[in-house]
N, C-alpha and C positions, 0 to 999 in steps of 0.2 A: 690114595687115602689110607692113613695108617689104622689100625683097632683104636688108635686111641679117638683116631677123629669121630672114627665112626660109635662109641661108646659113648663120645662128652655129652651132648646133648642128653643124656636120657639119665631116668632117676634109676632106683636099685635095683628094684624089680622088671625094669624093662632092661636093665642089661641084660640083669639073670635067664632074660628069657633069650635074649637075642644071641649071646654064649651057650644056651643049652642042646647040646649035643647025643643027650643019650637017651634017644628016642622020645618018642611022640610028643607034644607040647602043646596045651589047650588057653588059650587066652579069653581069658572070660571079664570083661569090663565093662562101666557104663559109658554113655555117653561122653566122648569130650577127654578120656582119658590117656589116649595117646594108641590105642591097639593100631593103626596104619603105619603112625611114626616107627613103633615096634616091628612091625611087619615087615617093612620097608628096609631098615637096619639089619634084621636077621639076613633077608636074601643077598645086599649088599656083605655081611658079613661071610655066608656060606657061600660067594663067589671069590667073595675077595683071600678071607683068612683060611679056607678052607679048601681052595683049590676045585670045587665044584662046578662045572660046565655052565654059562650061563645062557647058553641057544638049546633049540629042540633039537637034536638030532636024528 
């Protein structure tokens, strides 16, 4: 799956977040707003585009 697959579905702020790389990142929203979908992307994202291990070692 390319960045871009993985970016299309979401609006600007949920990219911003799932791209955000330089240190710590607090998602703070209500109900119904998409923080799993977000969640979800980012790790997909920092396995995929990132090269980050995705098992425990």
């Amino acid at each position: 799956m390319s960045e871009k697959t993985l970016l299309s579905g979401l609006v600007d702020r949920q990219r911003d977040a799932v791209t955000h790389t330089s240190g710590p990142l607090l998602i703070l929203a209500g109900a119904g707003t998409g923080k799993t979908t977000t969640i979800t992307a980012k790790i997909a994202y920092m396995v995929q585009e990132l090269g980050i291990a995705s098992g425990a070692t």
